[in-house]
C-alpha positions as CSV (number, residue, x, y, z in Angstrom):
1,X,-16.8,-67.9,29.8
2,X,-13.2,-66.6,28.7
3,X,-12.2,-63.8,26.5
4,X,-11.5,-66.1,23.8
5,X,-15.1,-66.8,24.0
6,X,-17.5,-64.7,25.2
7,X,-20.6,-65.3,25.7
8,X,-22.8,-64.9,22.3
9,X,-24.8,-61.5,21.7
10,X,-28.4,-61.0,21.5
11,X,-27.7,-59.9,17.4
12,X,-25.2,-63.2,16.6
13,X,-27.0,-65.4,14.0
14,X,-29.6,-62.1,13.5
15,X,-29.7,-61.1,9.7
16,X,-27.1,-59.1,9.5
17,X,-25.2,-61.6,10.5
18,X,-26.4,-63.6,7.4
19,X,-25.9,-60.5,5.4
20,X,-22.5,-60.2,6.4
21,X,-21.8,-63.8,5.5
22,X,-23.1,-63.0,2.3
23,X,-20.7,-59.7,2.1
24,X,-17.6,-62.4,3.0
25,X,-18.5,-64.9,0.8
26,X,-18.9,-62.9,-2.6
27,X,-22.9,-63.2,-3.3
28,X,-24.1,-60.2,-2.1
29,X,-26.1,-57.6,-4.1
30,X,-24.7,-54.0,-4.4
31,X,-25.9,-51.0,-6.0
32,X,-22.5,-51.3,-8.5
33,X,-23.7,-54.7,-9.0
34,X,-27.1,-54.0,-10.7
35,X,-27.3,-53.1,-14.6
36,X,-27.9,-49.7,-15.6
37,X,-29.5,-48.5,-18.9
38,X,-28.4,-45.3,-20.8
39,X,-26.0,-43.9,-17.8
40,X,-24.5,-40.8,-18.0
41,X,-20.9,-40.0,-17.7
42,X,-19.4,-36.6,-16.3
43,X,-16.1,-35.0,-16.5
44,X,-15.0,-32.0,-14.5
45,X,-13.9,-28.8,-15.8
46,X,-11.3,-27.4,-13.5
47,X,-9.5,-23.8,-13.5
48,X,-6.4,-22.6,-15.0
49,X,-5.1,-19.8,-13.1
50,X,-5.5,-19.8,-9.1
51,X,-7.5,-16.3,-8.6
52,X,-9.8,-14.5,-10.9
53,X,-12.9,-14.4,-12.1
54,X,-14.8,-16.2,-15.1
55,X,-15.7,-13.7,-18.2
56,X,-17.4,-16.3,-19.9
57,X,-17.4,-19.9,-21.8
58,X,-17.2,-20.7,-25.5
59,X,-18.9,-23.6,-25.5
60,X,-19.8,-24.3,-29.2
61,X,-17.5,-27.0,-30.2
62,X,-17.7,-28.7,-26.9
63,X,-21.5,-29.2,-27.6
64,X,-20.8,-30.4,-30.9
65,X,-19.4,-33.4,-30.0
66,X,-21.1,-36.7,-30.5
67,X,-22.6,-37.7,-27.3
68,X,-22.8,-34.8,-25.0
69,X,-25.6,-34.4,-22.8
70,X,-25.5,-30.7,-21.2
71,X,-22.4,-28.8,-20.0
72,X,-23.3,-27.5,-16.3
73,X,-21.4,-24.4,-15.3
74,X,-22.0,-21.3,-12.7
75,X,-24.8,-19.9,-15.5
76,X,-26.8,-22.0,-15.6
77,X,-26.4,-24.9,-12.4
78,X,-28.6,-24.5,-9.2
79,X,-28.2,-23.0,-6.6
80,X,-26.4,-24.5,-3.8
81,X,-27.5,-24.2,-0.2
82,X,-24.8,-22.9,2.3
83,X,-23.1,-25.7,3.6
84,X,-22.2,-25.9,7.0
85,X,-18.0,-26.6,7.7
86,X,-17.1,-30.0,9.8
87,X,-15.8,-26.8,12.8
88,X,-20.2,-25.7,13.2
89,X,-21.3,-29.6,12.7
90,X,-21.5,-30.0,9.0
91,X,-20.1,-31.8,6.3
92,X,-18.0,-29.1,4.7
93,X,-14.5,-28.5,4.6
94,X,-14.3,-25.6,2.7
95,X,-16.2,-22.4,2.0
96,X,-15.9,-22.7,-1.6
97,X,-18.8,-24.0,-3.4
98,X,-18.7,-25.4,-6.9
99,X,-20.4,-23.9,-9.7
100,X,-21.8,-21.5,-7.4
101,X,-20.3,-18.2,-8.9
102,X,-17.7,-16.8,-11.5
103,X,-15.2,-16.1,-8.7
104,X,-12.1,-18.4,-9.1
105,X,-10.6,-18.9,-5.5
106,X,-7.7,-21.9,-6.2
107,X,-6.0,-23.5,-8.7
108,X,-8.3,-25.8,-10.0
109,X,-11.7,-25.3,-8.9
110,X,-14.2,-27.4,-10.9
111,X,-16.0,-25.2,-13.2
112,X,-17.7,-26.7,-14.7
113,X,-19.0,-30.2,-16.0
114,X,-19.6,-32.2,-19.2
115,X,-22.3,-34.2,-18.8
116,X,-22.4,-37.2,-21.8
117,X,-23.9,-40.9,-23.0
118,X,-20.0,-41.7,-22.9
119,X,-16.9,-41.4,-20.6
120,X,-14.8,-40.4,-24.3
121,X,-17.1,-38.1,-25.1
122,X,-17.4,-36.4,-22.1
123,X,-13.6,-36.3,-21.8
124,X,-13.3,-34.9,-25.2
125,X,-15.8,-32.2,-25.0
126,X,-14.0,-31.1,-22.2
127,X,-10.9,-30.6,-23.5
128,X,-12.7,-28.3,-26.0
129,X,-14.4,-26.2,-23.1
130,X,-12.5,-22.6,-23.5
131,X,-12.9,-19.9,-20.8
132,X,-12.1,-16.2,-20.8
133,X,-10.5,-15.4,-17.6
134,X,-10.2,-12.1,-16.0
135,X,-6.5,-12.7,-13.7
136,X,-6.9,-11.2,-10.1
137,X,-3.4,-10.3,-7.9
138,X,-2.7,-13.8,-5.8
139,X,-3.2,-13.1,-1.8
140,X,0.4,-11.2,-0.9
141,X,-0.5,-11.5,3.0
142,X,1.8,-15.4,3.0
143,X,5.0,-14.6,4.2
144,X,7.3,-17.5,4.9
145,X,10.3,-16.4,7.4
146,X,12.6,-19.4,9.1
147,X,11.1,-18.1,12.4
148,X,7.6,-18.3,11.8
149,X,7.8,-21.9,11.2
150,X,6.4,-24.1,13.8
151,X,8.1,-27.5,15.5
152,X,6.3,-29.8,13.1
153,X,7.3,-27.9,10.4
154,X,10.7,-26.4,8.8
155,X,12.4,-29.9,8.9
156,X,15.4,-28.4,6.9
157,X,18.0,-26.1,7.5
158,X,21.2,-24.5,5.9
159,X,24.4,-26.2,6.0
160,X,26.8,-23.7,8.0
161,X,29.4,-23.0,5.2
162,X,28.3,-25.0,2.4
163,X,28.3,-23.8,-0.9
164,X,25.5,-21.7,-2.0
165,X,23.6,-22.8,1.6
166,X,22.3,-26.3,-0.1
167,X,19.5,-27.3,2.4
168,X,19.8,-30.6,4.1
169,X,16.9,-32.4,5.7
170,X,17.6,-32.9,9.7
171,X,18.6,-35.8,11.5
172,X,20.3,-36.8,8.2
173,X,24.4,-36.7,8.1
174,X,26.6,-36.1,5.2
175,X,30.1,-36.6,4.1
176,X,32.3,-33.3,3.3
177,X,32.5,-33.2,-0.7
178,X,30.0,-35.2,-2.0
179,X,27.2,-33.6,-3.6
180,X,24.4,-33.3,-2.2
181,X,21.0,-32.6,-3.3
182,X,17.1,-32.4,-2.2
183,X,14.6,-33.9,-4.0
């Protein structure tokens, strides 16, 4: 038989082939495909400021609003189990674990989450969630100097003599006098 066609496989004309035809042809049966009564909707809750830690939530008007369901922060969520990162094997690629304390590590950690009968409600509770921040000093151990940059990075470079140094990405080449500018 040739490479064009090979010889056929123990699993052609199994069922998955059949379920595959079904995938191709549209009539399959998902899990998105079957109705669902009274689901819930969630929205996240994400941090303001990049490093700190959370004082506290006034959550009063954003359990007021029609439709929410519970409000799920670091108070009052479970416990997580430590999670293993994808370098030891596991399915992590982070250390930081949601709603697992009041530390704030990055800008826009997930904080918490609304949890209503509606996406608009959930959405609009919260934008009604207000947290008391305590501001810690950002890391100061980043230093950026031209000669720590590595080969893959640092792709621009001053202009010898241009005025006030304008950066110009490499590889690209410019006419004297016209102005140029990176976006």
């Amino acid at each position: 038989m040739s490479v064009a066609a090979p010889e056929p496989k123990a699993n052609m004309g199994s069922r998955s082939a059949l379920r595959r035809r079904r995938q191709v042809t549209g009539r399959a049966e998902y899990a998105a495909d079957a109705p669902l009564t009274r689901p819930a909707y969630a929205f996240l809750v994400t941090s303001s400021i990049a490093k700190g830690r959370i004082e506290g939530f006034d959550l009063q008007a954003a359990r007021q609003v029609r439709g929410v369901i519970d409000i799920v922060t670091h108070e009052n969520a479970e416990r997580l189990k430590e999670a293993k990162l994808f370098s030891n094997g596991g399915y992590a690629s982070t250390t930081i674990q949601p709603l697992n304390s009041p530390e704030i590590a990055q800008d826009g950690q997930i904080i918490a989450v609304v949890v209503a009968d509606t996406y608009e409600a959930a959405r609009e509770a919260r934008h009604l969630v207000k947290v008391n921040y305590t501001r810690g000093d950002p890391d100061r151990d980043i230093r950026f100097a031209r000669n720590d940059l590595g080969a893959s990075q640092g792709t621009a470079r001053p202009i010898q003599g241009g005025p006030k140094g304008r950066r110009l990405l490499r590889g690209l080449r410019y006419r004297r006098g016209q102005d140029h500018r990176c976006l």
